[in-house]
C-alpha positions as CSV (number, residue, x, y, z in Angstrom):
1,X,-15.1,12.5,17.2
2,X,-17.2,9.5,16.1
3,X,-15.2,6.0,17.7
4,X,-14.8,3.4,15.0
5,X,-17.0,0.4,15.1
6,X,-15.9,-3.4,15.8
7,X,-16.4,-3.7,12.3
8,X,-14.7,-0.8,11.0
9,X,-11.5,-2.1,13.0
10,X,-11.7,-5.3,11.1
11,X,-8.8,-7.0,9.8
12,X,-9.0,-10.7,8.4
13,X,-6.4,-12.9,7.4
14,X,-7.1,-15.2,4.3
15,X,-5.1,-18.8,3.2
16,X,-4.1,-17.7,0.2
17,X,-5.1,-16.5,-3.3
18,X,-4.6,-18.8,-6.0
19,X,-4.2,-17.3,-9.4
20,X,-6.5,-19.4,-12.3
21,X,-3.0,-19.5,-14.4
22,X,0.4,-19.4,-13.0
23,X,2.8,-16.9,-15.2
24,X,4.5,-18.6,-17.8
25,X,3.7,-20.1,-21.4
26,X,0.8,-22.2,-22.3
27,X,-0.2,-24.4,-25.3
28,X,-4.6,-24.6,-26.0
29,X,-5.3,-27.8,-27.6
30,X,-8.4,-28.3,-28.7
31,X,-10.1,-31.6,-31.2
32,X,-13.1,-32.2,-33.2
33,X,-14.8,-35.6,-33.8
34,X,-17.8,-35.5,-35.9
35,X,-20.0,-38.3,-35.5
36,X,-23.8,-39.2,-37.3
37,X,-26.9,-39.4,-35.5
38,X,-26.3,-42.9,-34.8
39,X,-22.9,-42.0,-32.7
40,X,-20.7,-43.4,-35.7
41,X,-17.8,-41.6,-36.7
42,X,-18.4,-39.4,-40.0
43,X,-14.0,-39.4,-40.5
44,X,-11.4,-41.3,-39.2
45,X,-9.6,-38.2,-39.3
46,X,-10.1,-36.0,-35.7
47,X,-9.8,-32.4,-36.0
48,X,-7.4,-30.4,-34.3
49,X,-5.8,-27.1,-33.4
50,X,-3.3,-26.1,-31.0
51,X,-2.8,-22.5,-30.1
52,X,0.6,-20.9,-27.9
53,X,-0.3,-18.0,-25.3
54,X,1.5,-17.0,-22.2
55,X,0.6,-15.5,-18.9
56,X,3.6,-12.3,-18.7
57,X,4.6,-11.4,-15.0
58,X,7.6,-10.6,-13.1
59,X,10.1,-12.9,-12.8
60,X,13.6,-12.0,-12.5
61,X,12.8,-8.1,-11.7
62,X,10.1,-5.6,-10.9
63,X,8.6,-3.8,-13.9
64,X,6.9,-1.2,-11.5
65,X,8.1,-1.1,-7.9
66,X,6.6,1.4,-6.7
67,X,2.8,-0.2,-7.8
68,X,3.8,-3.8,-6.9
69,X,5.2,-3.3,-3.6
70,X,3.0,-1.1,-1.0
71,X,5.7,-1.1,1.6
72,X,8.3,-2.9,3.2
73,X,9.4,-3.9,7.3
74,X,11.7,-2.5,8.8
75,X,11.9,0.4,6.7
76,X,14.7,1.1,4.8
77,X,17.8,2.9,6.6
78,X,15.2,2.3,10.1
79,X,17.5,1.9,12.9
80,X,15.2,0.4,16.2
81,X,14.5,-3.1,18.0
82,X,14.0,-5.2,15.4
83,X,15.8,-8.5,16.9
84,X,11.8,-10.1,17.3
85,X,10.3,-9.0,13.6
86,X,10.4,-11.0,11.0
87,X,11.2,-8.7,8.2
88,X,8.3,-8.5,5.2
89,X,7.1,-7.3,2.1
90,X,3.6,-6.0,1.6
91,X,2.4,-6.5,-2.1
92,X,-0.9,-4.7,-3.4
93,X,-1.7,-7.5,-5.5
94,X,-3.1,-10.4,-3.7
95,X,-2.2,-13.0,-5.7
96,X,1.6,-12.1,-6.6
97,X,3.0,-14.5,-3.9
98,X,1.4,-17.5,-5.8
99,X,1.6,-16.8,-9.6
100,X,4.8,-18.8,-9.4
101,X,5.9,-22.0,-7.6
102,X,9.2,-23.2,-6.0
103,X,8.3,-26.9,-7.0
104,X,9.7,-28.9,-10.3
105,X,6.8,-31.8,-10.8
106,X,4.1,-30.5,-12.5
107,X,2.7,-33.1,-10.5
108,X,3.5,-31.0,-7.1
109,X,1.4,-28.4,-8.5
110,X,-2.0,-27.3,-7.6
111,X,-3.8,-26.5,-10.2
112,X,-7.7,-25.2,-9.4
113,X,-10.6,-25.6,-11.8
114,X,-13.1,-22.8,-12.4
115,X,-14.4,-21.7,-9.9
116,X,-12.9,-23.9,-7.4
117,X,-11.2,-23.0,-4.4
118,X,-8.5,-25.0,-2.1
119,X,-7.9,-25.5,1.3
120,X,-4.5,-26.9,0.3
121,X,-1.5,-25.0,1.2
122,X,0.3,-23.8,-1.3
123,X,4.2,-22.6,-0.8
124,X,5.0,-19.0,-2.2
125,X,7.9,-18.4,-5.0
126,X,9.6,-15.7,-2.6
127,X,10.9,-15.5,0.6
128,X,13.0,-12.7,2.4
129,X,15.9,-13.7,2.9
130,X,18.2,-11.8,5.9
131,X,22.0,-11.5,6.4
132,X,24.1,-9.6,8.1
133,X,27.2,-8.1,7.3
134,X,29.1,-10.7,7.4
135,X,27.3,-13.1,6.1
136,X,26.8,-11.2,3.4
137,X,30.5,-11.2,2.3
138,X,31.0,-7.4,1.2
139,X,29.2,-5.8,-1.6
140,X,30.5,-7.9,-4.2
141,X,28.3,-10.8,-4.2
142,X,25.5,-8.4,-4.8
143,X,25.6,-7.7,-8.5
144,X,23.7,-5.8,-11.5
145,X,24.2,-8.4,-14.1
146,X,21.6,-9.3,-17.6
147,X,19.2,-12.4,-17.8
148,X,22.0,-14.3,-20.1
149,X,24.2,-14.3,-16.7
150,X,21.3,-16.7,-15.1
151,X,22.5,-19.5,-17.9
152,X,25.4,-21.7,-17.9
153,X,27.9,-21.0,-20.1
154,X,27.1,-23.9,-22.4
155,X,24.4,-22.4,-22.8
156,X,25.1,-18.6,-23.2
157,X,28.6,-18.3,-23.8
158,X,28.9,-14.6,-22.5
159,X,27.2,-15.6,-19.4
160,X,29.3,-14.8,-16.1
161,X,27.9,-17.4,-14.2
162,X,30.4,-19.9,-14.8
163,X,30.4,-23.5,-12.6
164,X,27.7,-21.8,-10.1
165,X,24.1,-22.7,-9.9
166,X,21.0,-20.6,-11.1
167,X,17.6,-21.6,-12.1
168,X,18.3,-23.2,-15.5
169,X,21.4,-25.2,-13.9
170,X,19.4,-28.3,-15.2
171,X,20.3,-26.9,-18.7
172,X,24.4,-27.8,-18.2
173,X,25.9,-30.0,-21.0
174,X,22.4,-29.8,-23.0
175,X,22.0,-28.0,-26.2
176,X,19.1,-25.5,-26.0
177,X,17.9,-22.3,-27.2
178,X,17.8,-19.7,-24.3
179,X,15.0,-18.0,-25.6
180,X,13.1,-21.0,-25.2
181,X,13.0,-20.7,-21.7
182,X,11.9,-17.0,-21.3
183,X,9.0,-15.8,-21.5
184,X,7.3,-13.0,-24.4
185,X,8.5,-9.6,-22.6
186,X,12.1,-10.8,-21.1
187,X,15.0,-11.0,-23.1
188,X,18.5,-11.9,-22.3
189,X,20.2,-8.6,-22.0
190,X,17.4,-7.3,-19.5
191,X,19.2,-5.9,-16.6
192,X,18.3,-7.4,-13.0
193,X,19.7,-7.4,-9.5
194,X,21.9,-11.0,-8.1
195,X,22.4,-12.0,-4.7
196,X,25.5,-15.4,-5.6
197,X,25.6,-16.6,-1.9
198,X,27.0,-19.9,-0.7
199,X,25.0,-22.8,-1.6
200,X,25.9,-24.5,2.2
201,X,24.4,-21.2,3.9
202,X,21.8,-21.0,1.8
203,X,20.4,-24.4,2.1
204,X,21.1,-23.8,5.8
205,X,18.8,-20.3,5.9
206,X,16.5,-21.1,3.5
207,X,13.0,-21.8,4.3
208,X,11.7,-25.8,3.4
209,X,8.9,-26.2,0.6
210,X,6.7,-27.2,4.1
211,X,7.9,-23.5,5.8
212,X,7.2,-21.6,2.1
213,X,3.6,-22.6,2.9
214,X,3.1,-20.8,5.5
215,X,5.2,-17.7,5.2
216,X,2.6,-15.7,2.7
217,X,-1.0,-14.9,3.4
218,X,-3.3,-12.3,2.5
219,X,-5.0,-9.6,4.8
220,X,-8.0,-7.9,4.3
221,X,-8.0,-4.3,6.0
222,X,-10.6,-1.7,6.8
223,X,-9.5,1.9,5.5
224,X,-11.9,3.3,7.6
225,X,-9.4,6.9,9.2
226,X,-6.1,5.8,7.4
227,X,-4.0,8.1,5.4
228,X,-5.1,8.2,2.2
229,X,-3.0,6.1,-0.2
230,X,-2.9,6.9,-3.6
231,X,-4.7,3.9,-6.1
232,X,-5.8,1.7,-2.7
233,X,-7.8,4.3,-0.5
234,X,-9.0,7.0,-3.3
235,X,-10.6,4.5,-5.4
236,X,-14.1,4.6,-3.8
237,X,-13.6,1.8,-0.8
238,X,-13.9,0.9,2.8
239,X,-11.7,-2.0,2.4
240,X,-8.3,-3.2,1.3
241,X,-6.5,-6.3,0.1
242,X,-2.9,-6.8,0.9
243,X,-0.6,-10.1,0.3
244,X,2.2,-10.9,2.6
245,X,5.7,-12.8,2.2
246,X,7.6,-12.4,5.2
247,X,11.2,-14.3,5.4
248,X,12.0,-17.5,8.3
249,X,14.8,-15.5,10.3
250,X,15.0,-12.6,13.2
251,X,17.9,-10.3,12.2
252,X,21.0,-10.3,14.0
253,X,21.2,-7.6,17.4
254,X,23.8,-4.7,17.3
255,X,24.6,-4.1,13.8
256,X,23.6,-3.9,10.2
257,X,20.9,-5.9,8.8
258,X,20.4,-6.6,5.0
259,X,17.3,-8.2,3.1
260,X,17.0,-9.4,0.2
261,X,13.3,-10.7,-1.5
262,X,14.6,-13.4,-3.9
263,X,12.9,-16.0,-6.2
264,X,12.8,-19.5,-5.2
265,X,10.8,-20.3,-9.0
266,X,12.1,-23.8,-9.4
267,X,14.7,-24.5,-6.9
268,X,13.0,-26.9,-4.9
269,X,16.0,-29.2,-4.8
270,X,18.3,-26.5,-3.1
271,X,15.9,-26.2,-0.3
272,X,16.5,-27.9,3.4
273,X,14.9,-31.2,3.8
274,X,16.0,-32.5,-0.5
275,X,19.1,-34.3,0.5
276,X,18.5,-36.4,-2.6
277,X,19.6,-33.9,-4.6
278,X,24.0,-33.1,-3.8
279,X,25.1,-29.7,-3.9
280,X,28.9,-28.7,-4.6
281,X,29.9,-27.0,-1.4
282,X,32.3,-25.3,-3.3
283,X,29.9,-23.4,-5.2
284,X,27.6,-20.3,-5.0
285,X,23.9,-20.0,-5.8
286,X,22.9,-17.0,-7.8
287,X,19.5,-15.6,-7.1
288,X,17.2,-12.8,-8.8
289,X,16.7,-9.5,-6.6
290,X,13.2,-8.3,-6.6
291,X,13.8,-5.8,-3.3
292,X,16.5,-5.3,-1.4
293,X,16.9,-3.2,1.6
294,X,19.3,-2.2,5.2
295,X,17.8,-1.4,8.3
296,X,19.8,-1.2,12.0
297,X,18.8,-3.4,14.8
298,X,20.5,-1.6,17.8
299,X,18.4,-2.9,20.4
300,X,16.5,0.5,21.4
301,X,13.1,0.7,21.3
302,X,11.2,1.9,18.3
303,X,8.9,3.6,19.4
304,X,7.9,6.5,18.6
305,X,8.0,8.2,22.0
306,X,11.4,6.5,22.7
307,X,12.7,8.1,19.9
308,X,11.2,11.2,20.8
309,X,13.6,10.9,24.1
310,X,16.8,9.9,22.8
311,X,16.6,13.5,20.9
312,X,16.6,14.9,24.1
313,X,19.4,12.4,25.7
314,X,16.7,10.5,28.1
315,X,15.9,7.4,29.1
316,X,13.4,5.0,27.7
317,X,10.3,4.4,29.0
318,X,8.3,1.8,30.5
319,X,4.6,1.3,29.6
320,X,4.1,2.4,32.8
321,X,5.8,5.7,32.8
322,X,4.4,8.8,31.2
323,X,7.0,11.4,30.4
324,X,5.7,14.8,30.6
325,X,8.8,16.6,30.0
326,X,9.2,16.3,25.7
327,X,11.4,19.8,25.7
328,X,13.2,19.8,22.1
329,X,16.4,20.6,23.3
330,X,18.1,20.1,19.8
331,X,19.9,21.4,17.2
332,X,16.6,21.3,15.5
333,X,15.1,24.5,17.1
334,X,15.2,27.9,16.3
335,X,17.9,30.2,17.8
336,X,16.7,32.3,20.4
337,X,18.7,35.9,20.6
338,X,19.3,37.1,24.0
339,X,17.9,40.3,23.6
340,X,14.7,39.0,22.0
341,X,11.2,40.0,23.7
342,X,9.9,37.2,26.5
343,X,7.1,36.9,24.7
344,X,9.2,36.0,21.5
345,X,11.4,33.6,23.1
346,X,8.5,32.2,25.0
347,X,6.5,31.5,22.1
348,X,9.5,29.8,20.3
349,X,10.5,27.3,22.7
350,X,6.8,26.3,23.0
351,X,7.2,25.2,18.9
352,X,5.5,28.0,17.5
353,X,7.8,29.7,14.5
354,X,7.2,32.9,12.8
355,X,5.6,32.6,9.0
356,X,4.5,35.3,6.4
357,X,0.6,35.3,6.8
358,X,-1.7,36.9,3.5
359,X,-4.8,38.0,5.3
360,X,-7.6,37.6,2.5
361,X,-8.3,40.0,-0.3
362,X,-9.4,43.6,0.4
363,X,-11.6,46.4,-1.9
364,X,-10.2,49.9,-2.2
365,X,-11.2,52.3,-4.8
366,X,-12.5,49.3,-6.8
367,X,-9.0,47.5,-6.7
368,X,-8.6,44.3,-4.6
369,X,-5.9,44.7,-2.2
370,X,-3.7,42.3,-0.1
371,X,-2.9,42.5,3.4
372,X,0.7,41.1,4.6
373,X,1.3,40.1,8.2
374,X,3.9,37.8,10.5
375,X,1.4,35.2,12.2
376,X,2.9,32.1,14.7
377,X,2.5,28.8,13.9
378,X,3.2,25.4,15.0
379,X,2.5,21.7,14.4
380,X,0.8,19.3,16.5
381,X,3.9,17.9,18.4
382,X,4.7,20.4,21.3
383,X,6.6,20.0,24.7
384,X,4.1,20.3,26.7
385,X,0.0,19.8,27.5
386,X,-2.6,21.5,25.1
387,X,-5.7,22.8,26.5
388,X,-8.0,22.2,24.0
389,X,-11.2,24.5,24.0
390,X,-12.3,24.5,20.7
391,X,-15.6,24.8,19.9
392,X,-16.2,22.1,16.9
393,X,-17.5,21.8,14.5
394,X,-15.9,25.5,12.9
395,X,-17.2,26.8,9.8
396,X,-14.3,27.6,8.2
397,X,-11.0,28.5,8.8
398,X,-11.7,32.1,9.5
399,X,-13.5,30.4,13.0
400,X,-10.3,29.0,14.5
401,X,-7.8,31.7,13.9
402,X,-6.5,33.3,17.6
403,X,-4.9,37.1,18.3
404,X,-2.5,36.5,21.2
405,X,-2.6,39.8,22.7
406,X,1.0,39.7,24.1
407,X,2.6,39.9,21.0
408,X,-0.1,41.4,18.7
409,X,-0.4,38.1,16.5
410,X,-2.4,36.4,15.0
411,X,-2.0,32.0,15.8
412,X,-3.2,30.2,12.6
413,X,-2.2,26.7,13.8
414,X,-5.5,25.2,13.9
415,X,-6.7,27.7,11.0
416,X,-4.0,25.9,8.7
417,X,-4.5,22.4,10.1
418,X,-8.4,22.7,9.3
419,X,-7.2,24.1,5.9
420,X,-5.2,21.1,5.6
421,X,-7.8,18.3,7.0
422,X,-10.0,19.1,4.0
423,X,-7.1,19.2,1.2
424,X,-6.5,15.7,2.6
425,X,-10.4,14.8,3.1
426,X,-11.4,16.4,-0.8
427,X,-8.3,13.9,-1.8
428,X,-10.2,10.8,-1.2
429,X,-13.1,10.0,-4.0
430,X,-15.0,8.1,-1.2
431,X,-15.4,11.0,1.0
432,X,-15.8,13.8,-1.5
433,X,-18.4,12.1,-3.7
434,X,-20.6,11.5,-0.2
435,X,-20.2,15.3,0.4
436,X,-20.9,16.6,-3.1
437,X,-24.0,14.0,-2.7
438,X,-25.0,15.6,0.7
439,X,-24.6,18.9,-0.1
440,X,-26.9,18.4,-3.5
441,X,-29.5,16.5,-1.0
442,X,-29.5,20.0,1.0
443,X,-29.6,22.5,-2.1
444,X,-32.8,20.6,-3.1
445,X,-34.4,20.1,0.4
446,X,-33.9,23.8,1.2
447,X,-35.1,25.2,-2.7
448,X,-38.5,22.6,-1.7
449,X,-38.7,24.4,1.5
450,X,-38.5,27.6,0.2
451,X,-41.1,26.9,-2.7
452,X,-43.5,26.0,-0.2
453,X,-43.7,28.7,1.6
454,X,-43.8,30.8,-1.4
455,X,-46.7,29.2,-2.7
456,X,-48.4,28.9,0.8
457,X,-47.8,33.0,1.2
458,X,-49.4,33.8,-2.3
459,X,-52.3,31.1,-2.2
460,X,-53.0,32.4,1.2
461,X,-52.2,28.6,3.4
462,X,-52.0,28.0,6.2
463,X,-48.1,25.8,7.1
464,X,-50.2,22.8,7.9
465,X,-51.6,22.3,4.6
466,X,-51.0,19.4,2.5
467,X,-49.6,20.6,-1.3
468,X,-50.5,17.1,-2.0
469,X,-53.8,17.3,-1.2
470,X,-54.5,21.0,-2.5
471,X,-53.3,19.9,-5.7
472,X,-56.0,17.1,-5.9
473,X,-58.9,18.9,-5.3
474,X,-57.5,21.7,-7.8
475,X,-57.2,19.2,-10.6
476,X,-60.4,17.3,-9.6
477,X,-62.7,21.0,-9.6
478,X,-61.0,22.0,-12.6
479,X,-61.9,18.7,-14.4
480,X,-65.4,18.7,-13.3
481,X,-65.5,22.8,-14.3
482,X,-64.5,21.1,-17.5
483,X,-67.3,18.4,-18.2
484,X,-69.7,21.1,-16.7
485,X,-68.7,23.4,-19.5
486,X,-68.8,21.1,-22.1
487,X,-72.1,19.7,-21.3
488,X,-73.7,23.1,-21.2
């Protein structure tokens, strides 16, 4: 097995990336002065044209999930020692943490020419926020309500959000079309997940503009031996591009943990350090739900190996430890009958299991035929220490299949995990163009190869001949043959 390169193990971690346009609508101006060739004004009149566009993005809800978010940590439903993590969301695209802002003043803002970059930190528009159960008050402040329920009810008067806040609580008391203040592709009875929490705990758990600068980033990855992943890894490269928005608090030990990705577009004043701005107390702050999610933090380790031992009722282990005794004594393994063959019963606590096998197609009488037989098999996780005397590379499948003579079986465990290791390899673009690519190169060296020596059997050459060089001379005597001919 070839070991992977410094390189190859690369990981880099990047400031930020700034979108050229934050989401949200946008008005072109443009104007015309049309002067003579002495720089004097033609008209007094200046032309001009203005033209509306808007940048469309998520906002108050996901459109697509699943190709938005590439993961999220702890898992959902994980149960493990989590009390030091600070939970986070991975996004696939690398500039989703930024094409929003928390801040009001325009001024605030950092807006990048083209083909500028900044140093300047620049706070995200989400954060993860974490409460326990508790805090969270029971399921009821967690609500599927429409867009029109974000509005005061001045505003929209079939909003549910009543004297709470929201994102448009500067629009109280005004008279405003709520249209105006969504964008093309949202409308007010769109459906989207609410989190109305306390506006004293939130100001107290919320991150500060200052924190939300530093609690997104963006990694770049090698792929180099991952899993393949569907539209990051099987699209023809080495590397990938991940952004980050991880939330400001460790979760609570010993019991039920909830998170909750939330936008912070606008809301500026609600967050710790703008005591300028006085909340009512009394109140609740209703936030959009982009993710939510429950994991456990019981204080075990979660590892894999430690879970591994808790199956079996054992103690952890130290990183100094090395358990050798993994026996699956579970409710997950096959029922052994007493009467059953030691072979059998050997075979089966050792992880193997009994599966149908079709041995490959047979010719009898000109019919192809199919063979049926009962072959073990097992996974790579077993109870004990594997051996491993395989002689690699193997051909094909065909090469690795085992007869275990006590039984009169076949084993096709490494048969079927070679079968499987190309089904995964073909998978990836990257690795099955490079084959198809190599085994062309081949085709063509070894059809060269065997032209050669065709032409050095009938032309009577000896191997060390140059074709190059034969083929010269042949051209220049038939040339001069030629002129000879011609001037005879």
């Amino acid at each position: 097995m070839r070991l992977l390169e410094d390189k190859e193990r690369m990981i880099a971690f990047i400031q930020h990336d700034i979108p050229g346009l934050e989401d949200g609508n946008f008005q072109l101006k443009i104007s015309q002065v049309i002067t003579d060739d002495g720089g004097d004004k033609v008209s007094d009149e200046t032309l001009t044209a203005a033209y509306a566009f808007a940048v469309t993005g998520d906002r108050f809800a996901l459109s697509q999930p699943g190709q938005t978010i590439y993961s999220v940590y702890p898992a959902e439903n994980a149960t493990g020692r989590y009390g030091s993590v600070l939970p986070h969301v991975v996004f696939n695209k690398t500039s989703f943490p930024w094409t929003r802002t928390p801040l009001q003043e325009k001024s605030k803002r950092v807006v990048l020419k083209a083909g500028v970059d900044t140093d300047e930190d620049v706070p995200v528009w989400l954060t993860v926020l974490v409460l326990d159960e508790q805090e969270l008050g029971g399921d009821q402040n967690i609500k599927i309500v429409a867009v029109r329920d974000l509005f005061p009810p001045s505003v929209v008067k079939e909003s549910s959000l009543g004297d709470h806040y929201s994102y448009f609580y500067q629009l109280k008391d005004r008279e405003v079309r709520p249209e105006t203040m969504l964008e093309p592709g949202i409308m007010l009875t769109d459906s989207i997940q609410v989190l109305d929490i306390d506006t004293g705990l939130f100001r107290t758990l919320a991150p500060s503009v200052e924190d939300l600068k530093l609690m997104g980033h963006v990694r770049k990855v090698s792929l180099q031996d991952k899993a393949t992943m569907p539209g990051i890894s099987d699209v023809g490269t080495s590397e990938g591009r991940f952004s980050i928005v991880f939330g400001n608090r460790l979760p609570a030990e010993e019991r039920k943990n909830y998170a909750f990705l939330v936008s912070l577009e606008g809301l500026e004043e609600f967050l710790p350090g703008q005591e300028n701005f006085t909340l009512d107390t009394g109140n609740k702050l209703r936030l959009a739900v982009l993710k939510s999610w429950s994991f456990y933090t019981t204080g075990d380790n979660a590892q894999f190996v430690d879970r591994v031992n808790r199956l079996n009722g054992g103690e952890e282990t130290t990183e100094a430890e090395v358990n050798e005794d993994l026996l699956l004594m579970t409710s997950f393994g096959l029922s052994v009958p007493e009467e059953s063959m030691k072979e059998v019963r050997g075979a089966l606590e050792r992880g193997y299991v009994p599966l149908n096998h079709d041995l490959r197609s047979g010719r009898e009488n000109d019919i192809f035929t199919v063979d049926k037989t009962v072959s073990w098999c097992r996974g790579p996780l077993v109870p004990y220490r594997v051996e491993r005397n395989l002689k690699l590379p193997a051909a094909s499948a065909d090469y690795l299949l085992r007869f275990d003579p006590s039984t009169g079986m076949l084993d096709v465990s490494y048969a079927s995990a070679w079968m499987l290791g190309r089904q995964l390899a073909l998978q990836d673009k990257e690795f099955a163009t490079r084959l198809f690519n190599w085994n062309t190169n081949r085709e063509k060296a070894m059809r060269r190869q065997v032209e050669r020596f065709e032409l050095n059997e009938r032309l009577e050459l000896s191997p060390e001949t140059e074709l190059n060089d034969l083929l010269k001379n042949t051209i220049m005597s038939l040339k001069l043959r030629k002129k000879y001919d011609e001037e005879k």
